[in-house]
C-alpha positions in Angstrom: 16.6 13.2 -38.6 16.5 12.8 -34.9 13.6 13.3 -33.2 13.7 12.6 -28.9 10.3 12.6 -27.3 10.2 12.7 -23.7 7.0 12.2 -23.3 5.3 11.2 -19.7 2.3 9.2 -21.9 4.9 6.8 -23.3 7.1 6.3 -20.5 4.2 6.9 -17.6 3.6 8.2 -14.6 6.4 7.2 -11.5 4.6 8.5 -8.3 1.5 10.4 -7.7 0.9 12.4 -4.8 -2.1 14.9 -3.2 0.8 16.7 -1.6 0.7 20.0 -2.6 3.2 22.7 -1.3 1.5 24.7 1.5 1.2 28.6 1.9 1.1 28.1 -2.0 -2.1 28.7 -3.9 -2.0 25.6 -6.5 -2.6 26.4 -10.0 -2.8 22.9 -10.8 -2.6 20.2 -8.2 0.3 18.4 -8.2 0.2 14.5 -9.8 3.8 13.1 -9.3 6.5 13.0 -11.3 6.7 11.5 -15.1 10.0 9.9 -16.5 11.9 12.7 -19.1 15.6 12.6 -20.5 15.4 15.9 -22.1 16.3 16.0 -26.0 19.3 17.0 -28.3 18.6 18.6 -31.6 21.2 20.1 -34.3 18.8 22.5 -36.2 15.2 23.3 -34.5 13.6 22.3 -31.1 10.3 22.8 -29.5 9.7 22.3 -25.6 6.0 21.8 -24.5 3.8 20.4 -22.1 2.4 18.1 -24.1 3.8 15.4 -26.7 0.8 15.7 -28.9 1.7 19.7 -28.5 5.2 19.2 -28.9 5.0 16.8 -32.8 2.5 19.8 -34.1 5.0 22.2 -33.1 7.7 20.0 -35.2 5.9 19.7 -38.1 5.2 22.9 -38.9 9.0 23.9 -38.0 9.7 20.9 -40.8 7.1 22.2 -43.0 10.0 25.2 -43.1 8.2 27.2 -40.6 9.2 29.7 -38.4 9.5 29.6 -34.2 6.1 31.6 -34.3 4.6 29.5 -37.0 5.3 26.5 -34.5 4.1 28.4 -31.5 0.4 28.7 -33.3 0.2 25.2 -33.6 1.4 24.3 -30.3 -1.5 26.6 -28.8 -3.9 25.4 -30.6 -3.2 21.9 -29.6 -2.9 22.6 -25.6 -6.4 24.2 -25.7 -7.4 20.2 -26.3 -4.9 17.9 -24.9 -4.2 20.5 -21.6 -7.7 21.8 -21.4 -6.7 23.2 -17.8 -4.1 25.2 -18.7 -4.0 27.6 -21.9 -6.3 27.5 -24.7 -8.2 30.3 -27.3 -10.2 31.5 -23.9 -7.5 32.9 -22.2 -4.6 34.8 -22.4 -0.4 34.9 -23.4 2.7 36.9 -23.7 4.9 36.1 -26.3 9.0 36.8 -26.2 10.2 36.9 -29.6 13.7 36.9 -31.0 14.6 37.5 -34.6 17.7 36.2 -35.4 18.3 37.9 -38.2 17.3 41.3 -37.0 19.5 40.7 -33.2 16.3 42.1 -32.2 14.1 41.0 -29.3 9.9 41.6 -29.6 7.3 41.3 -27.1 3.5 40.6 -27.4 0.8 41.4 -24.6 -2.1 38.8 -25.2 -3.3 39.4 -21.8 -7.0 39.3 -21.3 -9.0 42.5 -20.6 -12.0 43.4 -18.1 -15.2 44.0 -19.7 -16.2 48.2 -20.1 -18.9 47.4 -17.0 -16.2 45.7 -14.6 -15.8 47.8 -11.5 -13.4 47.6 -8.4 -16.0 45.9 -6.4 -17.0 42.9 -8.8 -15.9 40.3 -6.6 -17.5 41.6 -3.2 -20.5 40.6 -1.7 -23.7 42.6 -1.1 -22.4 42.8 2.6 -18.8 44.3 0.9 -16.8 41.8 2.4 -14.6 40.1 -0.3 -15.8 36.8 -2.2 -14.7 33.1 -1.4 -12.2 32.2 -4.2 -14.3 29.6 -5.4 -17.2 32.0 -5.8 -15.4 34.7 -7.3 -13.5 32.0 -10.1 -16.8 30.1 -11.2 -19.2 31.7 -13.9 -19.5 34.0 -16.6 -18.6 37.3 -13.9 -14.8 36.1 -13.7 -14.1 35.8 -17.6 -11.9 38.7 -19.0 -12.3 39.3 -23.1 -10.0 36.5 -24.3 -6.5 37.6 -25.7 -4.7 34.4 -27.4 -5.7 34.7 -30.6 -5.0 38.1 -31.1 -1.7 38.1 -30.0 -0.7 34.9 -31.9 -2.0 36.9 -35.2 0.0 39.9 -34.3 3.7 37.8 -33.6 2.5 35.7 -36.8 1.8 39.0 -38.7 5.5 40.1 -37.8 7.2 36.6 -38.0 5.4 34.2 -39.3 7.1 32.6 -43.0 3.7 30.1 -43.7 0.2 31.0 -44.3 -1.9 31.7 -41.5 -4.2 28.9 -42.3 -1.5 26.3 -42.3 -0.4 26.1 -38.9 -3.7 25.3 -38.0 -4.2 22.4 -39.6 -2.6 19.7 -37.0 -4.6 21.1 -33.9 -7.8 20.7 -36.5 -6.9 17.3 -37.3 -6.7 16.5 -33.4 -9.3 17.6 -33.2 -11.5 15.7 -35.6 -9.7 12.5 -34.7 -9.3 12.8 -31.4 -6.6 11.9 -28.6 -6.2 9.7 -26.2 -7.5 11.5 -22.5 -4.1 11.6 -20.1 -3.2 9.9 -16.8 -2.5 14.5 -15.6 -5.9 15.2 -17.6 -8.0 12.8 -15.9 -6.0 13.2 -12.2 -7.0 16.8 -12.3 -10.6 16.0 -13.3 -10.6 13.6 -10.2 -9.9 16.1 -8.3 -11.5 19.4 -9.5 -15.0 19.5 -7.1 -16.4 22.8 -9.7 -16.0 21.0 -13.1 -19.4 19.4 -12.4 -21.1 22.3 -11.5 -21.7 23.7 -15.4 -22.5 22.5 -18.5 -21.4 21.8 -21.6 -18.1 21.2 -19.4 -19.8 18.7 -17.5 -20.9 16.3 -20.3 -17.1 16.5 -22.5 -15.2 16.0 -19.5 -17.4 13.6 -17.3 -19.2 10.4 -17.6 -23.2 10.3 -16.9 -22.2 9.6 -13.1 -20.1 12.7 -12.7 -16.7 11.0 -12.4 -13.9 11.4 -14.5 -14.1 10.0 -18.2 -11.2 7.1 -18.4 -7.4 7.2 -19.2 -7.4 6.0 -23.2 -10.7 8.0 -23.5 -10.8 8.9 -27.4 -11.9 12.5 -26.7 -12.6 14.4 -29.6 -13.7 17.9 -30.0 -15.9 18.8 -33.7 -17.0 22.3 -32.3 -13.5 23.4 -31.5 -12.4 21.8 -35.1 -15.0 24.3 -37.0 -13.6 27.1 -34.8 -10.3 26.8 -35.6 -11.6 26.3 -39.6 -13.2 29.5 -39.4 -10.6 31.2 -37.4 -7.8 29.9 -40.4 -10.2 31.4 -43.0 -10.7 34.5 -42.1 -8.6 35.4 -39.3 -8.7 36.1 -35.7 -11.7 38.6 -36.4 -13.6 35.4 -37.2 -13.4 34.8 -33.3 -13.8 38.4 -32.1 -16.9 39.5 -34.4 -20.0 37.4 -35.8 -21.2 34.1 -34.7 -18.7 33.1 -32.8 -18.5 35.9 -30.5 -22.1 36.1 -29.9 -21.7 32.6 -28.5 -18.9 33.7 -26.2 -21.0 36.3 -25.2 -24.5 34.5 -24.8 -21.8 31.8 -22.5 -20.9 34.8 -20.1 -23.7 36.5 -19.7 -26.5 33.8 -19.2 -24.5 31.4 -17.0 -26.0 29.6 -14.7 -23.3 30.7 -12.2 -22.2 34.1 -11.7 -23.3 35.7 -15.2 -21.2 38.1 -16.3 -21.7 41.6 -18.6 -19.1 40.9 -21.2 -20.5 42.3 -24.4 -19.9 42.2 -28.1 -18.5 45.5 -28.4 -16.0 44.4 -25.6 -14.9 41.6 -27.6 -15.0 43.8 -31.0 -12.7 46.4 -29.0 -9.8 44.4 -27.9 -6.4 44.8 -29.2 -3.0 42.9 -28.6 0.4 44.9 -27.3 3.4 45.0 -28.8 5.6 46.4 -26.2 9.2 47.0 -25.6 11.0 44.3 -23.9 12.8 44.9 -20.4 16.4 43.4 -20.1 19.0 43.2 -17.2 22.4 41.4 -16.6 23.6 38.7 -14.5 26.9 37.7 -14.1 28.2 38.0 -18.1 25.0 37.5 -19.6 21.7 39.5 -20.3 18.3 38.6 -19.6 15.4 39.9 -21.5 11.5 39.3 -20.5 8.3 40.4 -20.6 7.3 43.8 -18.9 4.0 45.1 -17.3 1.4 44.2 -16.8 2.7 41.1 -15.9 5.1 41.7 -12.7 6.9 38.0 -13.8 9.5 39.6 -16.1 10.0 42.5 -13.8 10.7 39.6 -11.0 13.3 37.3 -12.4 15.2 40.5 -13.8 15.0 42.0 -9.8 15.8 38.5 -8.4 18.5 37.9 -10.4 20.2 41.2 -10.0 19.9 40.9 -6.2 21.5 37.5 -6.7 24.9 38.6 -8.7 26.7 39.5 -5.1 26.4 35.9 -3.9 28.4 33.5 -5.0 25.9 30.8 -5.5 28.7 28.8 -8.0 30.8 28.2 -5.2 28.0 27.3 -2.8 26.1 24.7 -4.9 22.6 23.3 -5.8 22.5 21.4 -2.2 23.7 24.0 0.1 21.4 25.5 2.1 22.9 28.9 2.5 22.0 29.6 -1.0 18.5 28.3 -1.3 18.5 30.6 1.3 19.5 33.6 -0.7 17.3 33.2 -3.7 14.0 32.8 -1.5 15.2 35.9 0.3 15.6 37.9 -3.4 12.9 36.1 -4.1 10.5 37.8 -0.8 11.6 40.7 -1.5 10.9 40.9 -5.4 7.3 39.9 -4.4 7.1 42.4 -2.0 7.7 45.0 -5.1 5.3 43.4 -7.5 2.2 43.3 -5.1 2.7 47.2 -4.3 3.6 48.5 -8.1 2.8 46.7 -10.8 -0.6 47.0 -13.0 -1.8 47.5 -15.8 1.1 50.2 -17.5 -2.1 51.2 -19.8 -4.2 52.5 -16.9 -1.6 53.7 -14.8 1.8 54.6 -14.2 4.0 51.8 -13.0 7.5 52.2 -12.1 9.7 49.2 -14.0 12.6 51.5 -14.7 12.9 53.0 -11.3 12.4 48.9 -9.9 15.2 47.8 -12.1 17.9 51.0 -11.2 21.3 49.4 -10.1 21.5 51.3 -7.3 18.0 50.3 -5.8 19.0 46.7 -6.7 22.1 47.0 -5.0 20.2 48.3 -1.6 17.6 45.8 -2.1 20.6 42.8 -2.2 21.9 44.2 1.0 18.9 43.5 3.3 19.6 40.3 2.5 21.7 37.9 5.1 23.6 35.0 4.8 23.0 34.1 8.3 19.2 34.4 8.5 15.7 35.1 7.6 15.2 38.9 7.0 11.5 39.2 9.5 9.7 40.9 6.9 10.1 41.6 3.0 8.7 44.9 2.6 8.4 46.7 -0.4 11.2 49.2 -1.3 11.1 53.0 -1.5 10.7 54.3 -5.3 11.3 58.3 -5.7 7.9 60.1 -5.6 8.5 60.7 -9.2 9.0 57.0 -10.0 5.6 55.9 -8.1 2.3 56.5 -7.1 1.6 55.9 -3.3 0.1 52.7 -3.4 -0.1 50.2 -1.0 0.7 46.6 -1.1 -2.0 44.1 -2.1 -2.0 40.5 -3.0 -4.3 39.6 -6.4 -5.4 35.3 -5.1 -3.9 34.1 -8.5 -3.5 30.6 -9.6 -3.0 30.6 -12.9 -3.3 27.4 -14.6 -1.1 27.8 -17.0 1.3 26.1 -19.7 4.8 28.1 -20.8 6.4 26.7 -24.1 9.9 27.4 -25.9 10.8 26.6 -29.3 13.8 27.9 -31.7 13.5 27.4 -35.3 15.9 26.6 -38.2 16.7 30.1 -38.4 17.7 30.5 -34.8 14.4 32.6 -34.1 12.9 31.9 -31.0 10.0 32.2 -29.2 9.1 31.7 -25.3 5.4 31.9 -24.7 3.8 31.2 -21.3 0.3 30.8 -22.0 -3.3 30.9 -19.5 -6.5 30.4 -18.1 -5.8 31.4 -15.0 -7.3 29.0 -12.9 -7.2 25.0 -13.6 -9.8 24.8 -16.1 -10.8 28.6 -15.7 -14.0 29.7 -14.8 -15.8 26.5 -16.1 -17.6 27.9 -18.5 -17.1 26.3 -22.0 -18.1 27.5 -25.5 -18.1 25.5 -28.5 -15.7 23.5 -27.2 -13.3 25.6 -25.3 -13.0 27.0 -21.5 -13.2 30.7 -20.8 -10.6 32.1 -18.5 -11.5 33.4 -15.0 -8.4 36.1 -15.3 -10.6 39.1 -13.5 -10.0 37.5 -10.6 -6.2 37.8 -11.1 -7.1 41.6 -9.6 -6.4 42.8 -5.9 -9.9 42.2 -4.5 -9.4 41.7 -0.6 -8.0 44.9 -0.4 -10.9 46.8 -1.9 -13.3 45.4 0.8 -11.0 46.9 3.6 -11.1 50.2 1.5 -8.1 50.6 0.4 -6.7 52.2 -3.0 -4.0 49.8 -4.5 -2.9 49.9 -8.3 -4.3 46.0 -9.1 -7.7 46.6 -8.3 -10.4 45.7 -11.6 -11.4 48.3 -13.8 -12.9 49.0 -17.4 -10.6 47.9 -19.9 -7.8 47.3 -17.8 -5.5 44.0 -17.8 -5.0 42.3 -14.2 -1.5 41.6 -13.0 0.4 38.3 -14.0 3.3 36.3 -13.1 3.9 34.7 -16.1 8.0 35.0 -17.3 8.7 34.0 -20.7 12.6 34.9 -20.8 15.6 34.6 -23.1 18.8 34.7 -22.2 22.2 35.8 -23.9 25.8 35.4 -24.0 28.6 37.6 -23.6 29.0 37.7 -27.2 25.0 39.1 -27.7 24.3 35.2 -28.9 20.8 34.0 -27.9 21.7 31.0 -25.6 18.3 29.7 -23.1 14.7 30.1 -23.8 12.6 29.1 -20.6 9.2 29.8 -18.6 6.9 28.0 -16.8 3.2 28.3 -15.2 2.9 28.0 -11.4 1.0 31.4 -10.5 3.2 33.4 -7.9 5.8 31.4 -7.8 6.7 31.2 -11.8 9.2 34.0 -10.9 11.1 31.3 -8.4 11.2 28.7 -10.9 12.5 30.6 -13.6 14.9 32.3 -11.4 16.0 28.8 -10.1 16.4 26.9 -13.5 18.6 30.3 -14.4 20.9 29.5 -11.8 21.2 25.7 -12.3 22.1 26.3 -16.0 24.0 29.6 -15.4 26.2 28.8 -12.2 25.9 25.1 -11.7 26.5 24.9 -15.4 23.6 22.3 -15.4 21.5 20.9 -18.8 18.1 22.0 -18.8 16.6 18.4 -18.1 18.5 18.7 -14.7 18.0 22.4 -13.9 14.6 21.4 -14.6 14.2 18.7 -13.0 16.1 19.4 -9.3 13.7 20.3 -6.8 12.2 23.4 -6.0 12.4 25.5 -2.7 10.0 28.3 -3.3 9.0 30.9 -0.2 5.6 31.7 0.6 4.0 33.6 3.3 5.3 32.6 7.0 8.5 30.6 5.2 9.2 27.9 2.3 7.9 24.7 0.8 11.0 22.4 0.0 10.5 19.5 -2.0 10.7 16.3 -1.3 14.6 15.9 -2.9 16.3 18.5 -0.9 14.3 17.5 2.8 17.3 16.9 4.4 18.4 20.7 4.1 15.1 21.4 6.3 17.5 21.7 9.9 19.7 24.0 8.1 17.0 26.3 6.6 15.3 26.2 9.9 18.2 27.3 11.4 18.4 30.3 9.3 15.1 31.2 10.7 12.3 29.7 7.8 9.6 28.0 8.7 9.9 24.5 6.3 7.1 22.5 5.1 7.7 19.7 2.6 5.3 19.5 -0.3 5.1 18.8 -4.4 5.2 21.9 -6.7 2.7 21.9 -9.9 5.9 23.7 -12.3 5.7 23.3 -15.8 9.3 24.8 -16.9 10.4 24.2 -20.8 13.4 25.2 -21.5 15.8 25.2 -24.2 19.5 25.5 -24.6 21.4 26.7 -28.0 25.5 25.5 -27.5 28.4 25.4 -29.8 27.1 21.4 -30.7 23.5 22.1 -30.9 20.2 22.2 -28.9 20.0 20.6 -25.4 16.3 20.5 -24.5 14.5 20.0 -20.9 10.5 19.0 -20.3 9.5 19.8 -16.4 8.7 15.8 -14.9 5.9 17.5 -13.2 3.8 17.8 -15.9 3.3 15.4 -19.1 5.6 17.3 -21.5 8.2 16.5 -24.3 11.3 17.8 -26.2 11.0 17.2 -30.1 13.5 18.7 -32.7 15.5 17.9 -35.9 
């Protein structure tokens, strides 16, 4: 057996820092860098944020269970050990590939607004749009929670052990509790809502409001019986009866922003299956997630605008193409904040945004020899589109992304949230509730205009998040990666595709190299790749230096085995056999 942690708990934390990239709205706040070698495995592999998450994962895939098996008791471990990020409160979408079947499935988990949400929940009495911090905290931001749901569904299709089962390491965590993290307890530090409500304030905070300790033995009996009860009888153990009326009684009476989430909403909400969305780049193909999450839409735009540029040739340090991609990269954005919604509630255009030709024309605004002035969306057939404008949604999703591929060669990449760090604060039986609604277009609404992400009954707010496999030239699956990071998940996936695709680099080191993401008047370069600040200047972007909260997993299948990479910005691991 070999089994490679790369954990950031045993090896420990190299630098922290309260640098956070600017023009960037932080998920997370950035914490330095942790130690990680990446991991080798000959039969199964799981990549995670967590080591805790990542051994869970393992034993199940040892246990002889499948990549989905694994992925339900990698969730169910984050919601303790990365409280901030993921948990049963939130939401996911789940890429799925059956290697037996050379068939690629796709789960929407997203979270739902409640059947009272209207387009003007986050606006003031005056009509002028909410402070973020307003709009996030309380029971008003909290969209009907979709994790469970769509981990049932991919386990319904793919799971080999009993439901029950793969439960059974996050409920033993839970009753015995873990050790509280230097990442955990940095965030804490530096979260000023977390306070503000309880229970949250009493399990994450000692009696004088400050953080509890590193080493803190935190353990978590209420979340232990829900996962009991949710083993027993199913996800509808969450979604109907006790349970839900808590979630319920949390939302609507809290002392912050109540919200009118009701049982029936809970009662009513389904998971997605939904047809993947695939492209090409260079000699392989790319498959991801598709609306309402513009992420997957994104990295397959990106990439395809990339394929004239010959970014092998140019190199990880050369300025010219870090150029390119963040130009792609505007330009991609520029289509996801005027088209993409919710594909249930209205029509959005991902064929017409992935046509070759419109690719092609997009590529071509872009320049080798400087900045284009503005990245404007592009013009979609009236057929194709509705005439939207473009708006922003403020998103920070705190989120976690996780890959795994199991003995079989199944695989699943899941990229998992709460949206904000630690959501909307408000905790139930010993989870957080997500503050996803106010992943909608808001701003916009104030100023009266009509744009496709505003909130609505029912409907599921845009995303960024990416899970994404990719395959050979021979149809073989050969990457599973992801990440969180809100907006700019589409840049770091897009960036550890190129390291592994053209610079031919492991996924520890595509992982690991430093970002250069752009956002609003130019781009935030980190602290690695400073010295190409003249040269990007020079092409006419506006360079800040700053630390990106990433959180990319990402997993490799070669002719020798499984090469395996855990982001240093975060505390995670790679485990296999």
């Amino acid at each position: 057996m070999r089994l490679n942690f790369a954990g950031a708990t045993c090896l420990g934390l190299i630098a922290a820092t309260s640098v956070v990239a600017q023009d960037f709205v932080s998920p997370e706040a950035a914490t330095g860098r942790y130690r990680q070698a990446g991991g080798e495995a000959k039969r199964f592999m799981v990549a995670a944020a967590n080591p805790h998450a990542v051994a869970a994962g393992v034993e199940i895939l040892k246990a002889g269970g499948s990549a989905v098996d694994a992925a339900v008791a990698v969730q169910s471990v984050l919601n303790m050990v990365e409280p901030q990020s993921s948990g049963i409160g939130g939401g996911a979408f789940i890429v799925h590939w059956d290697n037996a079947k050379k068939a690629v499935s796709t789960y929407d988990g997203r979270e739902i607004a409640p059947a009272a949400a209207t387009e003007r929940r986050f606006l003031t009495r005056e009509g002028a749009a909410m402070g973020r911090i307003d709009a996030l905290l309380g029971g008003h931001s909290v969209g009907v929670p979709g994790t469970l749901r769509v981990l049932e569904l991919a386990h319904r299709k793919h799971g080999k052990l009993a439901w029950a089962s793969v439960f059974q390491p996050a409920i033993r965590i839970a009753e015995n509790g873990f050790a509280l993290s230097p990442r955990l307890n940095a965030l804490l530090d530096g979260d000023r809502s977390i306070g503000r409500l309880e229970p949250a304030r009493t399990f994450f905070l000692t009696a004088d409001g400050t953080p509890k300790p590193v080493g803190t033995l935190i353990k978590n009996p209420e979340f232990a019986d829900v996962l009991k009860q949710v083993a027993a009888r199913g996800s509808d153990a969450f979604y109907e009866g006790a349970i839900a009326e808590d979630i319920v009684k949390a939302v609507t009476t809290s002392s912050a922003s109540p919200g009118d989430m009701t049982l029936d909403d809970l009662k009513a909400y389904r998971a997605v299956e939904r047809a993947p969305i695939c492209g090409r780049y260079r000699d392989r193909k790319l498959c991801s997630m598709a609306p309402p999450t513009a992420g997957g839409v994104g990295v397959l735009q990106t990439m395809a605008m990339l394929e004239r540029f010959d970014l092998g040739a140019m190199g990880p340090a050369s300025a010219v193409a870090q150029h390119v991609i963040v130009e792609a990269g505007r330009l991609a954005m520029a289509d996801r904040s005027t088209y993409v919604a919710d594909p249930d509630v209205l029509p959005v255009p991902t064929e017409a945004l992935l046509d070759d030709g419109y690719l092609k024309s997009r590529a071509a605004m872009i320049s080798i020899d400087k900045r284009m002035p503005a990245a404007v969306p592009g013009k979609l057939p009236t057929k194709a589109a509705l005439n939207w404008i473009a708006a922003d949604s403020p998103e920070m999703i705190s989120t976690s992304h996780f890959s795994v591929v199991d003995g079989e060669g199944n695989a699943v990449a899941m990229t998992t949230s709460i949206e904000a760090s630690f959501g909307s604060r408000v905790m139930v039986r010993g989870f957080l509730l997500n503050n996803t609604l106010t992943d909608f277009s808001y701003a916009d609404i104030a100023d009266g205009k009509t744009v496709a992400n505003a909130v609505g009954p029912g409907k599921r707010p845009r995303s960024s998040m990416a899970p994404t496999l990719v395959f050979d030239k021979d149809g073989k699956l050969e990457m599973v990666v992801g990440s969180p990071g809100g907006p700019a998940i589409v840049g770091f996936v897009v960036q550890t595709l190129v390291a592994m695709i053209d610079w031919n680099m492991t996924p520890q080191d595509a992982i690991s190299g430093a970002h250069i993401i752009g956002f609003g008047r130019g781009v935030t370069v980190e602290p690695e790749l400073a010295d190409l600040a003249p040269a990007l200047k020079a092409l006419g972007h506006e360079v800040r230096v700053g630390e990106f909260p990433s959180g990319i997993h990402a997993i490799r299948i070669t002719a020798n085995g499984l090469l395996g990479g855990a982001d240093p910005r975060r505390e995670g691991a790679v485990a296999g056999e």
